[in-house]
C-alpha positions as CSV (number, residue, x, y, z in Angstrom):
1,X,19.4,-15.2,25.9
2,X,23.5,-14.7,25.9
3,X,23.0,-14.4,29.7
4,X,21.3,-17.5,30.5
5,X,22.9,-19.7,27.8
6,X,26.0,-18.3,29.7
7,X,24.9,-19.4,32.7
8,X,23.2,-22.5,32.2
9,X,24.7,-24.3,29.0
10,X,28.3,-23.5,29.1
11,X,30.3,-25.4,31.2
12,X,33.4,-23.5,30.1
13,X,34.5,-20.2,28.9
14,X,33.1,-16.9,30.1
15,X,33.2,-15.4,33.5
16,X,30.9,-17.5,34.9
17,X,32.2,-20.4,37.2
18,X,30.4,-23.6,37.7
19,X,30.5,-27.0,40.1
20,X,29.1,-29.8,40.1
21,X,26.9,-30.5,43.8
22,X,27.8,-33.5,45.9
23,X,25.9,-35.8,47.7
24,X,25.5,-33.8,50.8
25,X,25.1,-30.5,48.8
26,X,22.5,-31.7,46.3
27,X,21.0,-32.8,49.8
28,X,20.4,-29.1,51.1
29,X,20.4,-27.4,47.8
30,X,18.2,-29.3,45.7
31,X,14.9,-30.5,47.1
32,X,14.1,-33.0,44.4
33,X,16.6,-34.8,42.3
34,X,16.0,-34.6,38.5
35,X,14.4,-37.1,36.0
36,X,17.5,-36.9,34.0
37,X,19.9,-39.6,35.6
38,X,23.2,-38.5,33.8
39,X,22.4,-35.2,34.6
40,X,23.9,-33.7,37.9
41,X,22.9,-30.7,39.7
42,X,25.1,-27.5,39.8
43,X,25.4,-24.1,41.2
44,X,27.1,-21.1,39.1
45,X,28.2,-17.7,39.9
46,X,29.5,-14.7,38.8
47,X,30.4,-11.4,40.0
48,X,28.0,-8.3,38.8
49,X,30.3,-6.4,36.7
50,X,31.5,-9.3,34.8
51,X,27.9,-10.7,34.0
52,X,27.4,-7.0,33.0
53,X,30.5,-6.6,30.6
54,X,29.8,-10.0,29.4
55,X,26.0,-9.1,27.9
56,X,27.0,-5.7,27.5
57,X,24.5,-3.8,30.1
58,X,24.2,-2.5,33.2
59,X,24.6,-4.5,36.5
60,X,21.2,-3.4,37.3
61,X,19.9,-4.7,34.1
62,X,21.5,-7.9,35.1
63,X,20.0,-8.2,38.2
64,X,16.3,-7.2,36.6
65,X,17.0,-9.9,34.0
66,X,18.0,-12.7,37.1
67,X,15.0,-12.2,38.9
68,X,12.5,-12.1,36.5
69,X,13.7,-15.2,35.2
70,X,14.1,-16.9,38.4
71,X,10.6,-15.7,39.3
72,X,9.5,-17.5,35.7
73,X,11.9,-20.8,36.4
74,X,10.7,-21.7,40.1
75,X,11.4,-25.3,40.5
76,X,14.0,-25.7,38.0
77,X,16.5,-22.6,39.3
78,X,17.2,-20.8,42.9
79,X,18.4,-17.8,42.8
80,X,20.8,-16.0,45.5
81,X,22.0,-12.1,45.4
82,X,24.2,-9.9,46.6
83,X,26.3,-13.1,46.9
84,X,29.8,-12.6,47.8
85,X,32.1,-15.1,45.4
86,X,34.4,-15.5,47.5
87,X,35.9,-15.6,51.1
88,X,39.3,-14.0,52.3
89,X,40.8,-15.2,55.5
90,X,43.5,-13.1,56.7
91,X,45.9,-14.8,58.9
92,X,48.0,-13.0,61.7
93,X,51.1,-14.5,62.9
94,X,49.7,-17.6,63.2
95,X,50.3,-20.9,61.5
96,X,47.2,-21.9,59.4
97,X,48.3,-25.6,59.5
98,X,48.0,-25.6,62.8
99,X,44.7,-24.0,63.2
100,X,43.4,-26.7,60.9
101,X,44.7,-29.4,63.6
102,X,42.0,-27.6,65.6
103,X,39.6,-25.9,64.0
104,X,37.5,-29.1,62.0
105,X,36.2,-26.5,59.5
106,X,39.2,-25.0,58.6
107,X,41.0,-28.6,57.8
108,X,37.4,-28.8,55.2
109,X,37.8,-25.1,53.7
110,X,41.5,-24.5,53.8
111,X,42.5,-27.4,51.1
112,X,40.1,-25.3,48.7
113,X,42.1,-22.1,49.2
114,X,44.2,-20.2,46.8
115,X,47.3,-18.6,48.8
116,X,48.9,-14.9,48.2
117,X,50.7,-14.0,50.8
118,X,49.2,-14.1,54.2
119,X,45.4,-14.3,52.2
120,X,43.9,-17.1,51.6
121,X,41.0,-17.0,49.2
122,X,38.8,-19.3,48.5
123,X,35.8,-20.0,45.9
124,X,32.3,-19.7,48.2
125,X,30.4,-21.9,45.5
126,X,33.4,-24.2,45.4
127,X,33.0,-24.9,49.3
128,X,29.4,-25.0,49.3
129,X,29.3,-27.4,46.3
130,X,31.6,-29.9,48.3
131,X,30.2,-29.4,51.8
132,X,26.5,-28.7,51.4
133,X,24.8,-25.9,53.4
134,X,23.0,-23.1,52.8
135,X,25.2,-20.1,51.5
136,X,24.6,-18.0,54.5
137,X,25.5,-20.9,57.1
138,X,29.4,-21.1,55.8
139,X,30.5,-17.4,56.2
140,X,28.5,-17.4,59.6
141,X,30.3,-20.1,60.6
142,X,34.1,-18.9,59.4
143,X,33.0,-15.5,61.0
144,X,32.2,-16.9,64.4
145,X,35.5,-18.5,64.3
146,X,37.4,-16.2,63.7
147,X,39.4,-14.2,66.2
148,X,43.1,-12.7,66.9
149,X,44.4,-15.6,64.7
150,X,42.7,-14.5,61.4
151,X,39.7,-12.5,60.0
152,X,37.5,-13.2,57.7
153,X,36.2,-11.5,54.7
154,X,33.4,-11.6,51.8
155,X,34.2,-10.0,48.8
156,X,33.3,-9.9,44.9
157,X,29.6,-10.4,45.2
158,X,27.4,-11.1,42.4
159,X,24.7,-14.0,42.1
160,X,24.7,-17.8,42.6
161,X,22.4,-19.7,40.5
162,X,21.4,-23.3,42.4
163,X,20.5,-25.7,39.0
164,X,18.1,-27.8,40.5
165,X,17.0,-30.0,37.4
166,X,17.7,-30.3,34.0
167,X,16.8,-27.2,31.2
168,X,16.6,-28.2,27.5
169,X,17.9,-25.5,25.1
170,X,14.2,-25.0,23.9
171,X,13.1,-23.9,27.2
172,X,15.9,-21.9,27.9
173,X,15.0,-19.7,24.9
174,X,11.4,-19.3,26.0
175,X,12.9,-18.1,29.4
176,X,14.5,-15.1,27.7
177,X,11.9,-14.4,25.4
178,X,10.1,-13.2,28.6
179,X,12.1,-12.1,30.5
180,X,13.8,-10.1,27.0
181,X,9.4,-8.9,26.6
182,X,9.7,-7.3,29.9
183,X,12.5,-5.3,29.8
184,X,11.5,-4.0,26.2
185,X,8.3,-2.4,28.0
186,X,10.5,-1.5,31.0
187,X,12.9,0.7,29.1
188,X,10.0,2.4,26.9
189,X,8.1,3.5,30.0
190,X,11.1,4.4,31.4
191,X,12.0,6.8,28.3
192,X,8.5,8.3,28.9
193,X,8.8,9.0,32.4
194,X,11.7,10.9,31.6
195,X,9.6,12.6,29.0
196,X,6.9,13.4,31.8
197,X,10.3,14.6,34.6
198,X,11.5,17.0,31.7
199,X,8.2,18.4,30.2
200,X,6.8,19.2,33.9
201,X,10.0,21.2,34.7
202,X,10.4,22.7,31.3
203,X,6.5,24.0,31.9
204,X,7.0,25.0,35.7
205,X,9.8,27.0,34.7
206,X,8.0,29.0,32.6
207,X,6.0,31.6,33.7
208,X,2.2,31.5,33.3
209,X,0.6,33.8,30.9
210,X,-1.3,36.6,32.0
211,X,-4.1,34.9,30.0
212,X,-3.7,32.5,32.2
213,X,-3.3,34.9,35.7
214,X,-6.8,35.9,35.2
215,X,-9.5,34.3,37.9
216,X,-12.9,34.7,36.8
217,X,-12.2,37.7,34.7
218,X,-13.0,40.5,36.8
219,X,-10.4,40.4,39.5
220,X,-6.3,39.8,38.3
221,X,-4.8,37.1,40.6
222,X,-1.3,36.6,41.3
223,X,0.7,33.8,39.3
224,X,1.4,30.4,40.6
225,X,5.0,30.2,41.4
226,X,7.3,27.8,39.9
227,X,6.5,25.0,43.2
228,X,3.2,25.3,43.0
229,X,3.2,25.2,39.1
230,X,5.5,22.0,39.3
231,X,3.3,20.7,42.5
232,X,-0.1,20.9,40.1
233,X,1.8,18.9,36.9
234,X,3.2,16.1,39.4
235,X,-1.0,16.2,40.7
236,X,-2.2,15.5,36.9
237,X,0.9,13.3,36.2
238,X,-0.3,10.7,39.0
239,X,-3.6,11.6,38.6
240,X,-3.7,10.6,34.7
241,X,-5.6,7.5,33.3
242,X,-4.0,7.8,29.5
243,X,-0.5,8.9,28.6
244,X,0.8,10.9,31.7
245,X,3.4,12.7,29.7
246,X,0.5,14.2,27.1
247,X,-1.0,15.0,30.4
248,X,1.6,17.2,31.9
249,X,2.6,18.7,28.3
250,X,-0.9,20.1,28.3
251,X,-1.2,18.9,24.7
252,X,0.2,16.8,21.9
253,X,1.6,19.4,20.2
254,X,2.8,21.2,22.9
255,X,4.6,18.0,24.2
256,X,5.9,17.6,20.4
257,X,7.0,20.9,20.5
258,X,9.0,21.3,23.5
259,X,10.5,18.2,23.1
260,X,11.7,18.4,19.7
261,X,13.5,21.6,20.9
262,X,15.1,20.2,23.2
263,X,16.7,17.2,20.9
264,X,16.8,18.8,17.9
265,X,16.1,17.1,14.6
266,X,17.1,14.0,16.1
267,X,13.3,14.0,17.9
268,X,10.6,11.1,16.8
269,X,7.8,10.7,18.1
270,X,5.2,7.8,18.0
271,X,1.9,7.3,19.0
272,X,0.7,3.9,19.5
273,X,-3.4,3.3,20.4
274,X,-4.5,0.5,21.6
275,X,-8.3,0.3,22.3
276,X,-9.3,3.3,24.6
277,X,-5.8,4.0,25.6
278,X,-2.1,5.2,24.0
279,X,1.4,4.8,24.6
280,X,3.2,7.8,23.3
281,X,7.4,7.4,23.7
282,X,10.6,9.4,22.3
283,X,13.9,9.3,21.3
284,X,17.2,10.7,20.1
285,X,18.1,7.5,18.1
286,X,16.8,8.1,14.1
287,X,16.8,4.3,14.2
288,X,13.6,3.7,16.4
289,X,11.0,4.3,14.3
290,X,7.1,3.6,14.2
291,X,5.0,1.6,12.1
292,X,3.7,3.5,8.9
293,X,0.0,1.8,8.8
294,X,-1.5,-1.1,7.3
295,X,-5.1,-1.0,9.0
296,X,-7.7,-3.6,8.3
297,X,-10.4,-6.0,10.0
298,X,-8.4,-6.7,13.4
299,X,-6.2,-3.8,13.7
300,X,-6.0,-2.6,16.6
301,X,-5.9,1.1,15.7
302,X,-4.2,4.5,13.8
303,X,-0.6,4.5,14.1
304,X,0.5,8.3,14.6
305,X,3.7,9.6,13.5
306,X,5.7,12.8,13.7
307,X,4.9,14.1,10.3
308,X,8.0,16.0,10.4
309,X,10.2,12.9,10.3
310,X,8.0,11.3,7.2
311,X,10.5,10.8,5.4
312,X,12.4,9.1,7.4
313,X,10.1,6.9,9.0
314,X,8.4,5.7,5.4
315,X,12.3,4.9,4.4
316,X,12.8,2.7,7.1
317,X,9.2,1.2,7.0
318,X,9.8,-0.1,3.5
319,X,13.5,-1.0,4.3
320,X,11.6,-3.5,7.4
321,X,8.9,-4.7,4.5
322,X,11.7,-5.8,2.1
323,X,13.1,-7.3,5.0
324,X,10.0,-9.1,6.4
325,X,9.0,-10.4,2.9
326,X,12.1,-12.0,2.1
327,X,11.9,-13.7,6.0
328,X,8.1,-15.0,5.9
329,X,8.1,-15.8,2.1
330,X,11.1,-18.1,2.2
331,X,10.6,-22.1,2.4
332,X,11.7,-22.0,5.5
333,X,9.4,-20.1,7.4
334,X,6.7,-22.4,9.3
335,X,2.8,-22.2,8.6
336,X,1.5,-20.2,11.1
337,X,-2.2,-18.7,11.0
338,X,-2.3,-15.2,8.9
339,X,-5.5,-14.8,9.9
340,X,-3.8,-13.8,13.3
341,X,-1.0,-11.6,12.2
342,X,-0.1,-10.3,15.2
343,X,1.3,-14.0,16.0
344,X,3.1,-14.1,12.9
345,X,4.2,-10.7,13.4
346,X,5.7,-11.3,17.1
347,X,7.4,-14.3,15.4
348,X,8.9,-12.6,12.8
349,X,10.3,-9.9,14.9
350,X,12.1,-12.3,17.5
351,X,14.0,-13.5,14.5
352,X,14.8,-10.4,13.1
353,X,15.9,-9.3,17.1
354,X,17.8,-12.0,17.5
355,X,15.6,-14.0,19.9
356,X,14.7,-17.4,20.2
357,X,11.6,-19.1,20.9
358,X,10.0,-22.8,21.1
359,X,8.5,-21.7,17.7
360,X,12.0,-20.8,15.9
361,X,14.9,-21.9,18.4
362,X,17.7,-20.3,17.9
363,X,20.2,-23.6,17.1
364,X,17.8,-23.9,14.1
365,X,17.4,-20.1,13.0
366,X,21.0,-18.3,13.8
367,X,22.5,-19.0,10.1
368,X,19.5,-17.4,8.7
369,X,20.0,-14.4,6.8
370,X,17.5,-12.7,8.6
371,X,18.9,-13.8,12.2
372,X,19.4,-10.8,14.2
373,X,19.2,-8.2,11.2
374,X,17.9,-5.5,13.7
375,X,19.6,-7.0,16.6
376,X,20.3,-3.5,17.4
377,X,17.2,-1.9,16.8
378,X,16.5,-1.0,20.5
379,X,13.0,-1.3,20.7
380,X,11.1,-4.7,21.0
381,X,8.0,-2.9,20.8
382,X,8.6,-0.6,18.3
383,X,9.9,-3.4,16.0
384,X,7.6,-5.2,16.3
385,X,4.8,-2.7,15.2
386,X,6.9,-2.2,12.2
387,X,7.1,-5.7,11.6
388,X,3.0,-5.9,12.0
389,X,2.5,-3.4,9.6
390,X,4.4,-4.8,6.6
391,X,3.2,-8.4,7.3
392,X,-0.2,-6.9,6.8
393,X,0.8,-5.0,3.5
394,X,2.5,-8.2,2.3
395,X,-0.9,-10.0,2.9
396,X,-3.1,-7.2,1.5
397,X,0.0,-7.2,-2.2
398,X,-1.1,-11.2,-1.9
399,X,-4.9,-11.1,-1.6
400,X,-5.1,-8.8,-4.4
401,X,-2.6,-10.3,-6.1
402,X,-4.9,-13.5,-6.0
403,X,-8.1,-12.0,-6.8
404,X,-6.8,-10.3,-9.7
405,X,-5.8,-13.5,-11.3
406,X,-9.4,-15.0,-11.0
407,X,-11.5,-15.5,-14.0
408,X,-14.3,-13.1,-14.2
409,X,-17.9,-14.6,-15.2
410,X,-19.9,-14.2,-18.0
């Protein structure tokens, strides 16, 4: 959300830089013009590592985040990487002002130009906003140019973002709602994969047991060596229809087992089912925790959890209820169907994460005292599940709550 408010609501402050198209840009750029008639389109940019230090991430986060959402905002955004900022023209012993009494692009590009020393730099977004184009076609053109006079280089890439028509705040929100979905389920299959890469070479390293050397019974055969040990996990790893990681561990416990040695009493793990199939992921933070129950007509299935965190994990499910029931019980929470808690639950925990939605914008929900409370959680997913289960306990408290309090008959 910080990232494409950044980009596409604030005019001013942050590293981004924006400017306003002209005619003959919006001409090139923008293939229709928008229904908003005080509204002008615009193209932004910023460099990599600043959109990264801004949002606090990776630059390869920042990039997965860009083009999912210009994937999910065809029509209103276009979206160019690995797009270098700006252009450096080097001039060698020769008189730029001159050059531009020949050179009709230079006398176009050069008044945009920022001068230190015998460098001229100049804004690639600025020029192409003024002159139109495609971004490609102006550092073609200043390359072909150039020659013993000056040289010309890109440098500072990052992204431009072509605004082609105009975005209200309540669609922006829905935009990183996605896009925020996505890479919640990117990073927990990407814990788990690490889970399967450590468990398969934690297991090949080990050598088999002789139980295990034994053919048929009758004749001893030699032991797999550590390859072809780690040749037949990456087989079942790849080969595996429901949790790979379970898979290569050989069991549950065994996967609970060697992973809890290896982080210590730090180590959670949760089971998720879902239908037929399970999600199982880890970590070394004691603040991602699992869901603690709360089954009923709907549910989806048992919630497993490490028994040997319990403790922890029932302290932090009732922290999340108190939490949830002060959020949905308020005034101000909106009627939404609790025969369908899973909606109300996804809901719930957007506020509670921090994330708006057309349902609870964020310019309406940020002074709430329950605005971002476990902004830092880490896990959408995992959130979320805790957020399901104590919706459905607060419902359960209610119903009998209600039933207790009608008269009997005679």
């Amino acid at each position: 959300s910080r990232l494409l408010t950044m980009l596409l609501e604030a005019a001013e402050g942050g590293p981004q830089k924006r400017y306003d198209l002209g005619e003959a840009a919006a001409q090139s750029l923008v293939p229709q013009a928008s229904s908003v008639s005080s509204w002008k389109p615009f193209c932004v940019t910023v460099t990599d590592l600043a959109a990264a230090q801004a949002i606090n991430c990776q630059p390869d986060e920042v990039h997965s985040m860009l083009v999912q959402f210009a994937h999910r905002a065809q029509g209103w955004v276009t979206l160019y990487s690995r797009f270098p900022t700006r252009l450096k023209l080097r001039f060698f012993g020769s008189d730029p002002a001159e050059l531009m009494k020949q050179d009709s692009l230079l006398r176009k590009v050069m008044p945009l130009a920022k001068k230190s020393g015998p460098v001229y730099t100049i804004e690639t977004a600025e020029a192409l906003a003024l002159l139109g184009g495609k971004p490609g076609q102006l550092s073609n053109a200043l390359w072909q140019a150039q020659g013993n006079e000056f040289k010309m280089e890109k440098a500072e890439y990052g992204y431009m973002l072509v605004v082609q028509r105009h975005v209200d705040t309540a669609q922006i929100e829905a935009w990183a709602d996605q896009v925020s979905s996505i890479n919640a389920r990117a990073r927990e299959n990407g814990i788990a994969k690490l889970d399967a890469v450590y468990l398969a070479f934690q297991r090949s390293a080990n050598k088999t047991p002789a139980s295990e050397a034994q053919g048929d019974g009758t004749a001893e055969q030699a032991p797999p060596t550590t390859g072809e040990r780690l040749t037949e996990l990456i087989d079942k790893y790849f080969a595996a229809t429901d949790d790979p990681s379970a898979v290569v561990a050989g069991t549950f416990a065994e996967r609970r087992r060697i992973l809890s040695e290896a982080l210590g009493s730090e180590y959670v793990a949760v089971a998720r089912s879902v239908g037929s199939s399970s999600t199982y992921s880890t970590t070394a933070s004691s603040q991602r925790q699992g869901p603690s129950g709360g089954g009923g007509a709907g549910d989806a299935g048992p919630r497993v959890l490490d028994p040997a965190q319990g403790d922890v994990i029932h302290a932090r499910t009732d922290e999340v209820f108190v939490v949830v029931a002060r959020l949905v019980m308020g005034p101000d929470w909106p009627q939404i169907a609790t025969e369908d808690p899973d909606s109300e639950a996804h809901a719930a925990a957007q506020v509670l994460a921090g994330i708006g939605s057309l349902m609870l914008p964020a310019r309406k929900w940020r002074e709430h005292r329950c605005w971002g409370r476990y902004r830092e959680f880490g896990d959408f997913q995992q959130l979320q599940e805790l957020v399901r289960g104590a919706i459905r306990r607060l419902r359960s408290l209610q119903a009998a709550k209600v039933k207790s309090t009608k008269p009997t008959s005679a």
